[in-house]
C-alpha positions, 0 to 999 in steps of 0.5 A, spaced: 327 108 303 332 114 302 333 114 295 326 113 295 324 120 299 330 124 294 326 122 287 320 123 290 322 131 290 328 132 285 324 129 280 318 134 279 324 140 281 327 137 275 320 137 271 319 144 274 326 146 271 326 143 265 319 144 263 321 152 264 327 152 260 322 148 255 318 154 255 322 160 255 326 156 248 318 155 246 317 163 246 324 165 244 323 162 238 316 165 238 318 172 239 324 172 234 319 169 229 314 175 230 319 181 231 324 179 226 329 181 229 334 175 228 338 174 221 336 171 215 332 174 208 325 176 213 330 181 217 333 183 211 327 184 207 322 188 213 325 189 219 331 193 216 335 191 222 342 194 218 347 198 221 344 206 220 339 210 223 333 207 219 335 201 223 334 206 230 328 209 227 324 204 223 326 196 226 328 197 233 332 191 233 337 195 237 337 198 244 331 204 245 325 204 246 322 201 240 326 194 243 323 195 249 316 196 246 317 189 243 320 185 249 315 188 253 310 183 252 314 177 252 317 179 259 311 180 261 308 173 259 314 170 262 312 173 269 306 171 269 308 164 266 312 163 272 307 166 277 302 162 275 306 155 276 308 159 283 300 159 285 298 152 282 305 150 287 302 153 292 294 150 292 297 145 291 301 144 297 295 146 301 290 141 298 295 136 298 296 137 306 289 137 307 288 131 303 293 127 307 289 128 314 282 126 309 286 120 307 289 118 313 282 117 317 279 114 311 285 109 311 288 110 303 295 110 305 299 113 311 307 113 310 313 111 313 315 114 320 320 117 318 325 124 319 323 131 316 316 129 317 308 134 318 303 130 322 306 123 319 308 126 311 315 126 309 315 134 307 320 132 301 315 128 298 309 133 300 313 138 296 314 134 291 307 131 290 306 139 290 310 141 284 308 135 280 300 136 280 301 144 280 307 148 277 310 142 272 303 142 268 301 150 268 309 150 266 307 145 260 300 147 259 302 149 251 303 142 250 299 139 255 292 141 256 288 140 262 285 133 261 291 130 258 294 133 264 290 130 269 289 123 265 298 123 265 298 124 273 293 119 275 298 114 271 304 117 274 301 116 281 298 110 279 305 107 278 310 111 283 305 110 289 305 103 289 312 102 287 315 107 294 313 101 297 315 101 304 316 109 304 308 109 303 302 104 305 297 104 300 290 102 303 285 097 299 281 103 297 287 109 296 284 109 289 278 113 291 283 118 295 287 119 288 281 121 284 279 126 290 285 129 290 286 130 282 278 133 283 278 137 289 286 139 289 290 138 282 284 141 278 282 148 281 290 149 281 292 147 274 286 152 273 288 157 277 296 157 274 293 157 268 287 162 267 293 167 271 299 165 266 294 167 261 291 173 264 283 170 264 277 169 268 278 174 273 273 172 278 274 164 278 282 167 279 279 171 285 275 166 288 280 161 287 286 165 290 281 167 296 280 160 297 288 158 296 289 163 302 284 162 306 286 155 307 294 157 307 292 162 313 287 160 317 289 152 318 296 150 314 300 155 318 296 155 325 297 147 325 304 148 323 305 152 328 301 149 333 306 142 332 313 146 332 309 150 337 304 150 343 296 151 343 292 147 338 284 146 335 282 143 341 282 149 345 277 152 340 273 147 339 273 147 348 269 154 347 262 154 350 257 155 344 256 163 345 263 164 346 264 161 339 258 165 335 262 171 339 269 169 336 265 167 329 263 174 329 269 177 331 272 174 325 268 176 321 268 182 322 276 183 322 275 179 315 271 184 312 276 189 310 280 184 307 274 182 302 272 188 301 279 190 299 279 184 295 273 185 291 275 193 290 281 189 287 278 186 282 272 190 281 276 197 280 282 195 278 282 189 274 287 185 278 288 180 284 291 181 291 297 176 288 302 180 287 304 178 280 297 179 279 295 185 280 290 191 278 292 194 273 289 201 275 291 203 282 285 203 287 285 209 292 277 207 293 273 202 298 278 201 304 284 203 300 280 210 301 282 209 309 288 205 309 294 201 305 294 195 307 286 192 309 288 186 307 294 185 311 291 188 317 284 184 317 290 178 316 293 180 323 286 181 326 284 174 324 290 171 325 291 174 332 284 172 333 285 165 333 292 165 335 289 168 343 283 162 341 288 157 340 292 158 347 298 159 342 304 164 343 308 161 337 301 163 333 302 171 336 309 170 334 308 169 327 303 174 327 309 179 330 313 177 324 308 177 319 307 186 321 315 185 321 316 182 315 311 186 312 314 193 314 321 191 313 322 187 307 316 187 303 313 194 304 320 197 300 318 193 294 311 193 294 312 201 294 318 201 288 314 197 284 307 202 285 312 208 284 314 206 278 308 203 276 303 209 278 307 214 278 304 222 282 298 218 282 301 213 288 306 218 290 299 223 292 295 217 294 301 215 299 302 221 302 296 222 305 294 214 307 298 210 311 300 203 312 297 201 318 293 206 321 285 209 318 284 215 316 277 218 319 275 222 313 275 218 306 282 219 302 279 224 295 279 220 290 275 218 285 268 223 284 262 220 284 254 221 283 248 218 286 241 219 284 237 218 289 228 218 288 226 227 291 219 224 291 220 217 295 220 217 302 226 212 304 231 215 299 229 222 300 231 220 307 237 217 305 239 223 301 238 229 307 242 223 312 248 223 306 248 231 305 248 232 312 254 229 314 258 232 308 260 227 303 267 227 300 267 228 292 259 225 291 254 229 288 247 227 290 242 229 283 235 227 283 233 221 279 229 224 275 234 228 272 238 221 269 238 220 261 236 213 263 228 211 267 231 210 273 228 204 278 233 203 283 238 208 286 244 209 281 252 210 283 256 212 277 264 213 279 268 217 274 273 212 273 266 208 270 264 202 276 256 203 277 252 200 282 244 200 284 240 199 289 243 198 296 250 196 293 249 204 289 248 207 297 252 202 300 257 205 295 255 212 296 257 210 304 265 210 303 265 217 301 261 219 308 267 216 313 270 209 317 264 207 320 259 208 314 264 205 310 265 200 314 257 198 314 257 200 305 264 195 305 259 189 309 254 191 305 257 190 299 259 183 300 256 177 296 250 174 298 249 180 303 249 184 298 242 180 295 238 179 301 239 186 303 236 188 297 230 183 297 229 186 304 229 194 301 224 192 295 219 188 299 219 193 305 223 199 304 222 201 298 220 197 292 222 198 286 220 204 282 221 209 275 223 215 278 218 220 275 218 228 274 221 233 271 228 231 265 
């Protein structure tokens, strides 16, 4: 049973590590192909990579920024390689821990008791089984496409599961649990790994990155700490039925700013909340007008949140650690990372929003316009709220005055993000201060964001060409 537990988690590291250094001699071929840089006629011939300075000038194949310039793409795919075999790892893990507890009631398989173990699972074996269905195939996903992939890891499993006999207990229908496990858990996160290796699908990367660590969060790190620790789910779910619509509303409420922060991420900033997957422009709009760190201060809000509803004072410690962690190690090179990257645009921006605490008035970042209707009731009201309250770089013109025949409210930022209709004026309220862009930021949200404009058009104001002098 011991050599069992030690194979079951040194084979997929060993994988991992064979197929990374399999990669890295994939690309290393690949660029000295494409930059000519190695010996041979092609260098001779093109790169002119001689002793001299038409070799500094022309080729680049010596130190300078033309070298740098081309290795900067491999680096940089590298990088991504990597943090997309991390993130596959990682949803991985926590599918496959809530996978167990599906499996465990259903009676597909259990494990051993053994040492080392979370509610019954060999922690060797989960990290193991985590590595093989996440970061082994995004490594190897050149040679080994999604279908192959998941046709070679239902074999493996049906051959190993049954021969880690007595370290696993298979029950009469633990098929069934295996292709649940491959659907629901091995395939969003060889997706996932391998969209952010390659830089594609920024929304379903978001979505599923959004789902990776909201499950990660709010239910693998509170239950870990519940069984290390105190409290437990049964104190939540021992609330009275209002006290639980008012926790419900309380966390969502804390969530807000973290969506709302994630959506600007990827809306402005062509990014993710992933650290090696991060905009690639810097945003200072949304809740970053207020405050640097919505999302992890929505996350303490909300882990917090549970860890008073779960009775759990090892959860509050956590959090504790967290805003520690966050201050003393991971803020520094956050905050190096960003220099270097956004230069004066950052330095400014930091200077005058802070990590932790909310600006009332809105940091000026991007300028903007908003075209409002003179000769409609509800937007001509809408107009003399916002002027009133001296809006931060927003310039309200009349929508008439608009190239186009505009029938909705229209927000044009400068750094070219649009929106109309309830989201145009939701957006608008970002300019305005913490409360009112706090209503725009919920405003915004999928499936709210549509049903407030259902209501606007059938009650409020319906859609109309805004007519008058051009």
């Amino acid at each position: 049973m011991i050599v069992a537990r030690y194979l079951a988690l040194l084979l997929p590291v060993a994988a991992v590590l064979a197929a990374d250094r399999l990669r890295e001699r994939g690309a290393g071929r690949d660029r000295n192909r494409r930059a000519g840089c190695g010996a041979g006629r092609d260098r001779d011939r093109r790169a002119g990579c001689g002793a001299g300075r038409d070799r500094d000038r022309r080729a680049g194949c010596s130190a300078g920024r033309d070298r740098d310039r081309v290795t900067a793409a491999p680096v940089a795919g590298r990088d991504r390689d990597r943090a997309g075999a991390f993130l596959a790892f990682l949803a991985a893990a926590v599918g496959v821990a809530a996978l167990h507890e599906v499996a465990i009631r259903a009676g597909w398989h259990s494990f051993a008791g053994v040492d080392g173990a979370y509610h019954g699972m060999p922690v060797d074996l989960w990290l193991g089984w985590a590595a093989l269905w996440g970061a082994v195939p995004v490594l190897l996903r050149r040679l080994v496409p999604v279908p192959v992939a998941l046709g070679l890891l239902l074999w493996i499993d049906m051959v190993a599961m049954p021969s880690l006999d007595p370290l696993v207990r298979l029950g009469p229908h633990w098929l069934h649990g295996e292709l649940l496990g491959l659907a629901a858990v091995a395939l969003p996160a060889q997706l996932l790994g391998r969209w952010t290796a390659t830089g594609r699908h920024l929304a379903a990367r978001v979505l599923l990155q959004m789902a990776v660590f909201t499950g990660l969060v709010l239910w693998l790190i509170p239950s870990v700490a519940f069984t290390l620790g105190d409290g437990g789910w049964e104190h939540l779910l021992d609330l009275s039925g209002s006290a639980r619509v008012v926790a419900a509303q309380a966390g969502m409420a804390a969530a807000v700013p973290a969506l709302a922060a994630v959506r600007e991420f990827a809306v402005r900033g062509g990014g993710t909340p992933f650290p090696w997957d991060p905009p690639e422009r810097l945003v200072t709009t949304g809740p970053y007008a207020y405050v640097a760190n919505p999302m992890q201060l929505s996350t303490v809000l909300l882990v917090g949140l549970l860890a008073a509803a779960t009775h759990s004072l090892t959860l509050a410690a956590v959090v504790l650690g967290t805003v520690a962690f966050a201050a003393g190690i991971a803020a520094p090179h956050e905050q190096a990372d960003l220099r270097e990257r956004h230069g004066a645009a950052w330095l400014a921006y930091r200077r005058q929003v802070h990590d932790w605490r909310p600006r009332a008035r809105p940091y000026p970042a991007e300028p903007a316009r908003l075209w409002l209707d003179d000769d409609c009731g509800p937007c001509a009201g809408t107009r003399d709220m916002l002027a009133r309250r001296s809006p931060v770089r927003l310039r309200i013109v009349p929508a008439a005055t608009h190239p186009a025949t505009l029938r909705r409210a229209r927000y044009e930022a400068a750094d070219g993000y649009t929106a109309s209709g309830v989201a145009a004026v939701a957006s608008a309220f970002d300019h305005l201060g913490l409360g009112w862009a706090y209503a725009g930021w919920f405003l915004r949200l999928p499936v709210v964001n549509q049903l407030a404009q259902l209501i606007t058009d059938a009650q409020i104001a319906p859609p109309h060409p805004a007519e008058g002098p051009r």
